[in-house]
PQR file of N, CA, C, O and H, with PARSE charges and radii, in Angstrom:
ATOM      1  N   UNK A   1     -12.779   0.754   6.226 -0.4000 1.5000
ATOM      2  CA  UNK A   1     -12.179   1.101   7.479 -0.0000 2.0000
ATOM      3  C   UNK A   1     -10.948   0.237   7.659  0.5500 1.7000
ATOM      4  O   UNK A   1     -10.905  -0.933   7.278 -0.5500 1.4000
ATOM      5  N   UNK A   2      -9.974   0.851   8.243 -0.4000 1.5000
ATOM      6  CA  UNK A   2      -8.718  -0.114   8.687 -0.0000 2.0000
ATOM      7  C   UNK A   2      -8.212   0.317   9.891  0.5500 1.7000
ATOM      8  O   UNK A   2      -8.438   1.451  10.311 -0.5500 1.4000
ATOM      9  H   UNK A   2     -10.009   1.801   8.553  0.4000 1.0000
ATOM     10  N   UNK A   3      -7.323  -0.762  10.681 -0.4000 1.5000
ATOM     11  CA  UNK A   3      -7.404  -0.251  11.545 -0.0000 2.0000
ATOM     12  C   UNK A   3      -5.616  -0.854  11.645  0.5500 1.7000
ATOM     13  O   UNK A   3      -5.151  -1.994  11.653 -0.5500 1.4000
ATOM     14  H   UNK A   3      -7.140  -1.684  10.339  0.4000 1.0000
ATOM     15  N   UNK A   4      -4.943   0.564  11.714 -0.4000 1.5000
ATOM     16  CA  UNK A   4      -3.651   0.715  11.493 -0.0000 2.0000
ATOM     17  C   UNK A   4      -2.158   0.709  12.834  0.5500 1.7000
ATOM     18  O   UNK A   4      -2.295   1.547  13.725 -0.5500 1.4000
ATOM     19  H   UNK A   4      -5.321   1.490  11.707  0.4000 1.0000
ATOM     20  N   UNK A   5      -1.200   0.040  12.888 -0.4000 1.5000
ATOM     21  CA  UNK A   5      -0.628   0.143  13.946 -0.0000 2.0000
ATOM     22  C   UNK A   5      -0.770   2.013  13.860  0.5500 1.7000
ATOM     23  O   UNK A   5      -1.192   2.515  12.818 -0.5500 1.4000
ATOM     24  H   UNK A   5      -1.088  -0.640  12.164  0.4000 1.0000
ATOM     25  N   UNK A   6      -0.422   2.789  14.903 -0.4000 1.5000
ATOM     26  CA  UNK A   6      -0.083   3.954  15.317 -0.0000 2.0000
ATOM     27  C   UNK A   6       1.389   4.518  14.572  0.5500 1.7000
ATOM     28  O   UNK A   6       1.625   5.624  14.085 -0.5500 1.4000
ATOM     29  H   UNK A   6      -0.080   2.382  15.750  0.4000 1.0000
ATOM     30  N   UNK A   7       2.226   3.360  14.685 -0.4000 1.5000
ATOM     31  CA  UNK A   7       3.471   3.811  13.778 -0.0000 2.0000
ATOM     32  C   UNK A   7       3.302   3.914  12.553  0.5500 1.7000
ATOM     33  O   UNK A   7       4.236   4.442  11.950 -0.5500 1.4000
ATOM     34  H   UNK A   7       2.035   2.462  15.081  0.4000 1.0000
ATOM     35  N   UNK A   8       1.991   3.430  11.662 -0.4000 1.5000
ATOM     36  CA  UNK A   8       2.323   3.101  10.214 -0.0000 2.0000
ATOM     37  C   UNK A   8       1.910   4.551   9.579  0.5500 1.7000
ATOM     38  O   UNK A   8       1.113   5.397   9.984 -0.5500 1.4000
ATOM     39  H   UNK A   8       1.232   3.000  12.152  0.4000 1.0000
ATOM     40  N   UNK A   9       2.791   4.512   8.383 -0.4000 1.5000
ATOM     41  CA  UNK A   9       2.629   5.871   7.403 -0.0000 2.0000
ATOM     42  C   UNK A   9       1.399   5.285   6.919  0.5500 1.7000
ATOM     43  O   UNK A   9       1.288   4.107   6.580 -0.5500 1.4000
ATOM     44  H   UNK A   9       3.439   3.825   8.054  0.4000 1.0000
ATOM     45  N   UNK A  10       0.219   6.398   6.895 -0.4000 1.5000
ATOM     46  CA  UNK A  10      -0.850   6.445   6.113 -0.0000 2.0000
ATOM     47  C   UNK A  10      -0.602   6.688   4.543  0.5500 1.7000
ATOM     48  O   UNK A  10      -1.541   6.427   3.792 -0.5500 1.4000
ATOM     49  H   UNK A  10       0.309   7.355   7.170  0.4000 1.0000
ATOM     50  N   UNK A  11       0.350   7.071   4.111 -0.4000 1.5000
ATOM     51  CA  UNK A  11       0.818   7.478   2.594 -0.0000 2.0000
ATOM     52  C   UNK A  11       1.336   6.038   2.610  0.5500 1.7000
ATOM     53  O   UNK A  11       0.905   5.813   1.479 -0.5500 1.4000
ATOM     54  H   UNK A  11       1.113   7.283   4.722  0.4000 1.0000
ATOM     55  N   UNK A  12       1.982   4.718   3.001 -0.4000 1.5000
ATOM     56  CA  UNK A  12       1.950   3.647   2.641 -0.0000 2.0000
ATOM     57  C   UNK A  12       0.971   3.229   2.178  0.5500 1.7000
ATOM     58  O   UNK A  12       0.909   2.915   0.989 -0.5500 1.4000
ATOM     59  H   UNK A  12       2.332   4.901   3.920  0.4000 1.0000
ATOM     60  N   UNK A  13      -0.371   3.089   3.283 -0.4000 1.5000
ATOM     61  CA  UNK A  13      -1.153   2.006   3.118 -0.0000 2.0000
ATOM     62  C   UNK A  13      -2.434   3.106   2.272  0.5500 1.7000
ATOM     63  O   UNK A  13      -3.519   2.600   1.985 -0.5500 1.4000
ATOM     64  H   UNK A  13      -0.321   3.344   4.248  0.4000 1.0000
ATOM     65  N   UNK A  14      -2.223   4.231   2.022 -0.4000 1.5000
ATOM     66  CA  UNK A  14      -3.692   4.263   0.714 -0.0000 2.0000
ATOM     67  C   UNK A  14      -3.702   3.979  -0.660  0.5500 1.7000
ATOM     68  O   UNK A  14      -4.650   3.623  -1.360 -0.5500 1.4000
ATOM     69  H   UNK A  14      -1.342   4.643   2.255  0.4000 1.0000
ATOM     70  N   UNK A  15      -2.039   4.264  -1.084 -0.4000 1.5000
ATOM     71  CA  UNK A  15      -2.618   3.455  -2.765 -0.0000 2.0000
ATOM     72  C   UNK A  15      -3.674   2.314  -2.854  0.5500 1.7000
ATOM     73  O   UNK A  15      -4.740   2.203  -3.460 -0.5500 1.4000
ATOM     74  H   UNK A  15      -1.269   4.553  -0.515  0.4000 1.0000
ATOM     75  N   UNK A  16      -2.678   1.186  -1.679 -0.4000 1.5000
ATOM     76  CA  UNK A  16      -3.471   0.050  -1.472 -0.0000 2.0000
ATOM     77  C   UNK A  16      -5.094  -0.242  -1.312  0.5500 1.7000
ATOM     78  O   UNK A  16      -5.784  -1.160  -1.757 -0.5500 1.4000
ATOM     79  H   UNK A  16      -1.812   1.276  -1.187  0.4000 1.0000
ATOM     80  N   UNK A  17      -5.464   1.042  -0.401 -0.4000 1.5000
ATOM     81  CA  UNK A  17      -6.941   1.135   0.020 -0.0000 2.0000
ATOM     82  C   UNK A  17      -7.569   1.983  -1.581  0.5500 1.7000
ATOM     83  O   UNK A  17      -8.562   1.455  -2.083 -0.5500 1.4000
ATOM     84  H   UNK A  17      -4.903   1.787  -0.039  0.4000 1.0000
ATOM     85  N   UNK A  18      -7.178   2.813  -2.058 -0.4000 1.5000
ATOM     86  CA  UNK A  18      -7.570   3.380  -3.157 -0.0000 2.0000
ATOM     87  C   UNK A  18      -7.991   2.267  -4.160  0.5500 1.7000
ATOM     88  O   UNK A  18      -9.086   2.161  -4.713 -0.5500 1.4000
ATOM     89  H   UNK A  18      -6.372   3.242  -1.650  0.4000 1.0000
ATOM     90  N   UNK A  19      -6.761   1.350  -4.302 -0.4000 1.5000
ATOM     91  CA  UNK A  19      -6.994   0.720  -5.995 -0.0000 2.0000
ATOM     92  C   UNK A  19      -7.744  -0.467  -5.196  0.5500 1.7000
ATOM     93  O   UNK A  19      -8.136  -1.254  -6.057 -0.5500 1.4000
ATOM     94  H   UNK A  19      -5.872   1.436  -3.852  0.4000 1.0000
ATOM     95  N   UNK A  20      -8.196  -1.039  -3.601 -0.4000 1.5000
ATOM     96  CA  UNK A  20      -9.086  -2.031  -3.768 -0.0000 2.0000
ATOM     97  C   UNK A  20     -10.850  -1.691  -3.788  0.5500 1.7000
ATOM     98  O   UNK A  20     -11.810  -2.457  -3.872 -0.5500 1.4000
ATOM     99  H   UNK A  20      -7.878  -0.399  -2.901  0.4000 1.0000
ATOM    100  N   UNK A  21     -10.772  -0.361  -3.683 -0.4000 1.5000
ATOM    101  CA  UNK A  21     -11.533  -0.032  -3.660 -0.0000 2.0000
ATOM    102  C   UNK A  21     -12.414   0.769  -5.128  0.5500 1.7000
ATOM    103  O   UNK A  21     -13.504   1.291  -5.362 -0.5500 1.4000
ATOM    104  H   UNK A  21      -9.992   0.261  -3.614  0.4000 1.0000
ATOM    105  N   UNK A  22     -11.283   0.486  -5.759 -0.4000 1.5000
ATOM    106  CA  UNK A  22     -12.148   0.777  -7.104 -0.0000 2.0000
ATOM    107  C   UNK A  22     -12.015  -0.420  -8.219  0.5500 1.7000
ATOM    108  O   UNK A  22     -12.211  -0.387  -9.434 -0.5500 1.4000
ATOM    109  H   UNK A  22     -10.398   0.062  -5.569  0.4000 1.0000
ATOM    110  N   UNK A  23     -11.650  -1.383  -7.438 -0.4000 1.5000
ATOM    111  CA  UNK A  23     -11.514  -2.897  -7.917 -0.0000 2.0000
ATOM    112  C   UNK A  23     -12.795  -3.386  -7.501  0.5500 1.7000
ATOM    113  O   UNK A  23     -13.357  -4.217  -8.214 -0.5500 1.4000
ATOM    114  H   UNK A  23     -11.491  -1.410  -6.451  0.4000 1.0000
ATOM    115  N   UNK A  24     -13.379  -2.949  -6.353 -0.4000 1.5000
ATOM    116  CA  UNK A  24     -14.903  -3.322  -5.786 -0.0000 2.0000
ATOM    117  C   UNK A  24     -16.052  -2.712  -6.455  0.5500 1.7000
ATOM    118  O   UNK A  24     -17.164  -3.235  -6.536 -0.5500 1.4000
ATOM    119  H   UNK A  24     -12.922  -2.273  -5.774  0.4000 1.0000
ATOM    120  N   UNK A  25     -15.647  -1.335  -7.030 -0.4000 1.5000
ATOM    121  CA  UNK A  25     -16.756  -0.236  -7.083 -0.0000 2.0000
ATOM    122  C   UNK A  25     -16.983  -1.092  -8.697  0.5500 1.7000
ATOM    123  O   UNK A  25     -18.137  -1.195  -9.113 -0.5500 1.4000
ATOM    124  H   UNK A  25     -14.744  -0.910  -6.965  0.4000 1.0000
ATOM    125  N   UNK A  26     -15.870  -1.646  -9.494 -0.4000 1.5000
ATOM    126  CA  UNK A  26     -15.720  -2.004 -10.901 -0.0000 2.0000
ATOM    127  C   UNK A  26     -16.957  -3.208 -10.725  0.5500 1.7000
ATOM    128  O   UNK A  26     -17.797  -3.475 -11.584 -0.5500 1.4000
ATOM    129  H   UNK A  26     -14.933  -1.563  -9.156  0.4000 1.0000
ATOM    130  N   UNK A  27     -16.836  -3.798  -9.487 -0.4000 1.5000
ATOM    131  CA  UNK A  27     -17.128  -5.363  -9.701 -0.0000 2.0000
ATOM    132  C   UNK A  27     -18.560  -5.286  -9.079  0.5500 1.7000
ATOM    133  O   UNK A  27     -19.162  -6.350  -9.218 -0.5500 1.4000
ATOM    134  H   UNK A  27     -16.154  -3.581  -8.789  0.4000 1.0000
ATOM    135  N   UNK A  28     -19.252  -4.333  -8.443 -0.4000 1.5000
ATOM    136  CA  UNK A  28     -20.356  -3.965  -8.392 -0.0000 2.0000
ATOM    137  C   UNK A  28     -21.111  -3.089  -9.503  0.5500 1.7000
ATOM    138  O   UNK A  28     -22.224  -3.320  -9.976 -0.5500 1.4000
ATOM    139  H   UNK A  28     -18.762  -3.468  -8.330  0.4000 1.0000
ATOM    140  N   UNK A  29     -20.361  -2.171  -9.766 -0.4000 1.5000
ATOM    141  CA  UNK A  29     -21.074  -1.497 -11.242 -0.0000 2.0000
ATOM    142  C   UNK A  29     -21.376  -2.975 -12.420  0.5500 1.7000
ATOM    143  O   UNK A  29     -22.344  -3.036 -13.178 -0.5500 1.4000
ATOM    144  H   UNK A  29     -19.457  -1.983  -9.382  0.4000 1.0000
ATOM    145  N   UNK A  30     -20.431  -3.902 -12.317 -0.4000 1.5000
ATOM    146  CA  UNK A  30     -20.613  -4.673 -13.277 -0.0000 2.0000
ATOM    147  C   UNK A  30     -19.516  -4.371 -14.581  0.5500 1.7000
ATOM    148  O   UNK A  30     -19.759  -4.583 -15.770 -0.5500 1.4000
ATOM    149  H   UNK A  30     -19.645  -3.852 -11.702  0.4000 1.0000
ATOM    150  N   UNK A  31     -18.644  -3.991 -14.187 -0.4000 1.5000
ATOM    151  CA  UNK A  31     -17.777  -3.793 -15.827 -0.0000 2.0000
ATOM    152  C   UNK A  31     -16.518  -4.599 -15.027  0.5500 1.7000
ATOM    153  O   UNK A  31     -15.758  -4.487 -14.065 -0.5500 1.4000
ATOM    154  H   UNK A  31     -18.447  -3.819 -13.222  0.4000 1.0000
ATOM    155  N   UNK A  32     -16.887  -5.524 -16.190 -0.4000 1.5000
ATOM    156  CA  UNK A  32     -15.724  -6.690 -15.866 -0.0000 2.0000
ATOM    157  C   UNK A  32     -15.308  -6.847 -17.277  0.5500 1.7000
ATOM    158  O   UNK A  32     -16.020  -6.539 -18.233 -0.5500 1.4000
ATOM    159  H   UNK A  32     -17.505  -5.615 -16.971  0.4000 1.0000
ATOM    160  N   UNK A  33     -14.052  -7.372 -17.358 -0.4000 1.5000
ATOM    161  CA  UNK A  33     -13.200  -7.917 -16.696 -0.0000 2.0000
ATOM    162  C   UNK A  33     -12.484  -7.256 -15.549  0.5500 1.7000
ATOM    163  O   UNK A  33     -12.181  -6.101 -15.845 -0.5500 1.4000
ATOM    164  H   UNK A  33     -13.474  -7.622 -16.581  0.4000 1.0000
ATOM    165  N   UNK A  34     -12.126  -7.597 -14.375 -0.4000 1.5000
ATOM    166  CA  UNK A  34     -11.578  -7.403 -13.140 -0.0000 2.0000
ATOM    167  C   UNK A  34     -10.414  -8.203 -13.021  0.5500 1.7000
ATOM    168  O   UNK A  34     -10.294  -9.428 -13.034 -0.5500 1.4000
ATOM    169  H   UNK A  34     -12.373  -8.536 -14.135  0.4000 1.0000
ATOM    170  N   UNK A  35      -9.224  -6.917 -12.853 -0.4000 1.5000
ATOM    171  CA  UNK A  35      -8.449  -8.267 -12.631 -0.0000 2.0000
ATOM    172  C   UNK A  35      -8.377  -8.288 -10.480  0.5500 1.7000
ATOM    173  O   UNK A  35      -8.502  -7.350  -9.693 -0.5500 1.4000
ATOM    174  H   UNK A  35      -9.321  -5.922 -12.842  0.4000 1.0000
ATOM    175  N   UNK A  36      -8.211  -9.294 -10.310 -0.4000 1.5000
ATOM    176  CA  UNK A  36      -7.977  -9.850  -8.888 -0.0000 2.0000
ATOM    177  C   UNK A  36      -6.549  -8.982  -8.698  0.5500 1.7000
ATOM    178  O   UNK A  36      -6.783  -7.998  -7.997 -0.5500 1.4000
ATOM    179  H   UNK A  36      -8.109 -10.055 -10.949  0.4000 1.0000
ATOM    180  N   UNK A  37      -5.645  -9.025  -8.964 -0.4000 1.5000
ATOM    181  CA  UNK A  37      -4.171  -8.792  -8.406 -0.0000 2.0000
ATOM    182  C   UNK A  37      -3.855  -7.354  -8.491  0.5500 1.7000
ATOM    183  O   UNK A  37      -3.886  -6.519  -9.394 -0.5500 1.4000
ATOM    184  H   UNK A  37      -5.455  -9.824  -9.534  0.4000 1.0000
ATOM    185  N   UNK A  38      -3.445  -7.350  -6.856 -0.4000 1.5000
ATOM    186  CA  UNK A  38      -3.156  -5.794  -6.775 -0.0000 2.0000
ATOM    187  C   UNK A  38      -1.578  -5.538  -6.365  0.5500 1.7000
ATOM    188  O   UNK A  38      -1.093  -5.771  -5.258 -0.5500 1.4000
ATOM    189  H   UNK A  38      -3.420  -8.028  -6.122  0.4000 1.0000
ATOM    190  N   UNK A  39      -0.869  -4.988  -7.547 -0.4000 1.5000
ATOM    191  CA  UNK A  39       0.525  -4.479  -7.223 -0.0000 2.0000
ATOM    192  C   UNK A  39       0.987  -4.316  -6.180  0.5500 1.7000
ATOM    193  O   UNK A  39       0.285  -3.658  -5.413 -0.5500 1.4000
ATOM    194  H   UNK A  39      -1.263  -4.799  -8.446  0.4000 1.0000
ATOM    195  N   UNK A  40       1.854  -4.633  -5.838 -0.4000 1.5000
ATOM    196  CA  UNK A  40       3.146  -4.603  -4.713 -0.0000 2.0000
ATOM    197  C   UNK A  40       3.494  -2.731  -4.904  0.5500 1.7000
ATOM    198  O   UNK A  40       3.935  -2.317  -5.975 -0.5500 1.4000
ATOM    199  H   UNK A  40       2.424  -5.168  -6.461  0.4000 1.0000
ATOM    200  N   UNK A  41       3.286  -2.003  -4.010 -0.4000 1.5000
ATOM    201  CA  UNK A  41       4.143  -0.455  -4.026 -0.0000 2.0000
ATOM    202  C   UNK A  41       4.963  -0.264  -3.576  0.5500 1.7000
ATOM    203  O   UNK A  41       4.993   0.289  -2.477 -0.5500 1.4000
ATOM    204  H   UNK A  41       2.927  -2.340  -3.139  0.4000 1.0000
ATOM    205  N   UNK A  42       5.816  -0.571  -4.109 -0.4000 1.5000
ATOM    206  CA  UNK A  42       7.231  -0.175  -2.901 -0.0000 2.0000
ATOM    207  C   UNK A  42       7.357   1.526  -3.121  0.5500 1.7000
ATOM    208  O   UNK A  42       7.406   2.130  -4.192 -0.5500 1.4000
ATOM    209  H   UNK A  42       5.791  -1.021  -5.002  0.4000 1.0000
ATOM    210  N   UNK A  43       7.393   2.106  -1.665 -0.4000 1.5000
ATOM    211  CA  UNK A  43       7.904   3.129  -1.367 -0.0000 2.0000
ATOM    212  C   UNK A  43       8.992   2.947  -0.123  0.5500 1.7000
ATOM    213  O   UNK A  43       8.775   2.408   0.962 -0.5500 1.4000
ATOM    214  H   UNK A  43       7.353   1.615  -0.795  0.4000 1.0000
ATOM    215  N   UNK A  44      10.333   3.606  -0.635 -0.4000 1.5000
ATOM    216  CA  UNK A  44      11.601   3.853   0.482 -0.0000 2.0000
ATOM    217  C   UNK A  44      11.053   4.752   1.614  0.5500 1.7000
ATOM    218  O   UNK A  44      10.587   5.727   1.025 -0.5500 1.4000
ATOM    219  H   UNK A  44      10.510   4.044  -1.517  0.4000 1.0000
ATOM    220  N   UNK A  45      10.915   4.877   2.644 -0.4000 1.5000
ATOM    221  CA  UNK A  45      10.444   5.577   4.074 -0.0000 2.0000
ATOM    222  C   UNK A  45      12.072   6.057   4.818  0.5500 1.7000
ATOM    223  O   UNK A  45      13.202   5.594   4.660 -0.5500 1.4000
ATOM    224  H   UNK A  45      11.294   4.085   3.122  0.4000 1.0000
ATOM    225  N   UNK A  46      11.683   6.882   5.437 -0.4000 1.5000
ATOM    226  CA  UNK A  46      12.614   7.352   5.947 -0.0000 2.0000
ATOM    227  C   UNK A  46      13.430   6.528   6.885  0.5500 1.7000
ATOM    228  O   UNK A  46      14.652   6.422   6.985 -0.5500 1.4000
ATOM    229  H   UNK A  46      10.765   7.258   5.566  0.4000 1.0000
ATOM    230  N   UNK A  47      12.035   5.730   7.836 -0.4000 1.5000
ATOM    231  CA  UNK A  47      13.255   5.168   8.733 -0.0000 2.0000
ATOM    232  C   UNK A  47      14.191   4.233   8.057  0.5500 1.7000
ATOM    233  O   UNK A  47      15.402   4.073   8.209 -0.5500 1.4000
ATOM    234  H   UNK A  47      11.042   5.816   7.755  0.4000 1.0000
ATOM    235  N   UNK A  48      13.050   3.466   7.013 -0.4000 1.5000
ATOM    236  CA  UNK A  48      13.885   2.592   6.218 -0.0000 2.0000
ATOM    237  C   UNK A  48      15.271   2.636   5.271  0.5500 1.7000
ATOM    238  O   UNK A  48      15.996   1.742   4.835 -0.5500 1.4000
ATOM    239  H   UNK A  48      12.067   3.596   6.889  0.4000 1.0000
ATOM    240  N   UNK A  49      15.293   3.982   5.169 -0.4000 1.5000
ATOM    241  CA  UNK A  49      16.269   4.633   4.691 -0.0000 2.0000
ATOM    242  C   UNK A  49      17.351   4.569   5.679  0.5500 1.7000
ATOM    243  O   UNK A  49      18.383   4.108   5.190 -0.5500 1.4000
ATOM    244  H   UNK A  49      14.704   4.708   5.523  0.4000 1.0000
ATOM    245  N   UNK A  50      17.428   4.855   6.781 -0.4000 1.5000
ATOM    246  CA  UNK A  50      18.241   5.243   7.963 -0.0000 2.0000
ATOM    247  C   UNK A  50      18.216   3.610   8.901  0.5500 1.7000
ATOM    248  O   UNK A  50      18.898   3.808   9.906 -0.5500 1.4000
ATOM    249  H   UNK A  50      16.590   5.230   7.178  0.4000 1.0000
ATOM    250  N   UNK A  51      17.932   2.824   8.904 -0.4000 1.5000
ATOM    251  CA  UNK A  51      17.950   1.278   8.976 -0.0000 2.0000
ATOM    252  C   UNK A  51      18.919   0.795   7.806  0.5500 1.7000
ATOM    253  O   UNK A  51      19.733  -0.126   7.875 -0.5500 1.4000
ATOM    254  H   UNK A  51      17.378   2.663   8.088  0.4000 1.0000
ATOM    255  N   UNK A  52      18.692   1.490   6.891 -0.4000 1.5000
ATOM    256  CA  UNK A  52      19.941   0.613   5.613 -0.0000 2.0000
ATOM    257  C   UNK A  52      20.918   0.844   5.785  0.5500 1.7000
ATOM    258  O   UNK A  52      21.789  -0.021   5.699 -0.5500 1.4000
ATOM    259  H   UNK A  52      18.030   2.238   6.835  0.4000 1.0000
ATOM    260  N   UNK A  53      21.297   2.642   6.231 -0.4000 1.5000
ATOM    261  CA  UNK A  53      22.368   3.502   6.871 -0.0000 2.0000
ATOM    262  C   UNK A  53      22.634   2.777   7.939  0.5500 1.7000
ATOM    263  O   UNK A  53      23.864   2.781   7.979 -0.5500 1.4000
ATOM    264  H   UNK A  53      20.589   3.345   6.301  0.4000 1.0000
ATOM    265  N   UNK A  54      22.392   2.389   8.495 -0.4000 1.5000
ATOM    266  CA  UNK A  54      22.808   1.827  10.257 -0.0000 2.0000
ATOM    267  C   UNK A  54      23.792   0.634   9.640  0.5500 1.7000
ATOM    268  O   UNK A  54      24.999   0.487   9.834 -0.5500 1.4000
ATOM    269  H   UNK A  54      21.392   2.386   8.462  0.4000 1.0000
ATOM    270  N   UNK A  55      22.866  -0.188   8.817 -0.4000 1.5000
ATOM    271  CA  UNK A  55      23.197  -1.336   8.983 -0.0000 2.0000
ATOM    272  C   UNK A  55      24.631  -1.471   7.964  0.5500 1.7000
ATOM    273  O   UNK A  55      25.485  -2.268   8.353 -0.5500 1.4000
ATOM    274  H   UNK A  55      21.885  -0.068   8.660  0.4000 1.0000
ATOM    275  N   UNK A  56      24.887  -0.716   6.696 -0.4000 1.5000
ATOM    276  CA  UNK A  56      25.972  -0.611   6.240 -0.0000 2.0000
ATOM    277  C   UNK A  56      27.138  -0.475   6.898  0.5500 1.7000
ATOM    278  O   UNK A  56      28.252  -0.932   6.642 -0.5500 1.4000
ATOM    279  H   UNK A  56      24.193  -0.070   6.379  0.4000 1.0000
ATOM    280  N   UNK A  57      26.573   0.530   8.190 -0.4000 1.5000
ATOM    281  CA  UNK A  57      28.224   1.444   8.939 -0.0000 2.0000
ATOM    282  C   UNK A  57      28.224   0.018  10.043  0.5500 1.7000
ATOM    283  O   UNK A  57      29.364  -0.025  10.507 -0.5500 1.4000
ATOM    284  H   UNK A  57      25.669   0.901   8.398  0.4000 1.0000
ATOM    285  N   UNK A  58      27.650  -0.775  10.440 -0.4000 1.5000
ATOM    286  CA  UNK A  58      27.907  -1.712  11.632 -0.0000 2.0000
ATOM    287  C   UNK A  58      28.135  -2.982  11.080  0.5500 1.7000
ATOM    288  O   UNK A  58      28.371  -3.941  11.815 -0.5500 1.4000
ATOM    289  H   UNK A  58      26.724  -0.740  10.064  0.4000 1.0000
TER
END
């Protein structure tokens, strides 16, 4: 369960929830090695897109 500002893109935050969650399912089944570290995803968003735009023209 998470509990998300109202503004946030849900397509941000599920890779994240996806791969910790089969980082758990690994480490309960028992097939290890596990690694601990979970990638950084960068995805460009729209507003963020249009925040870069702003900030170039000002």
């Amino acid at each position: 369960m998470s509990i998300l500002h109202p503004a946030t893109f849900v397509d941000d935050i599920f890779p994240y929830t996806y791969l910790t969650a089969d980082k758990v399912a690994r480490i309960v089944d028992g097939e290890l090695p596990v690694s601990p570290v979970i990638p950084k995803i960068r995805r460009d968003t729209e507003v963020e897109k249009l925040k870069h735009k702003l900030d170039y023209y000002q």
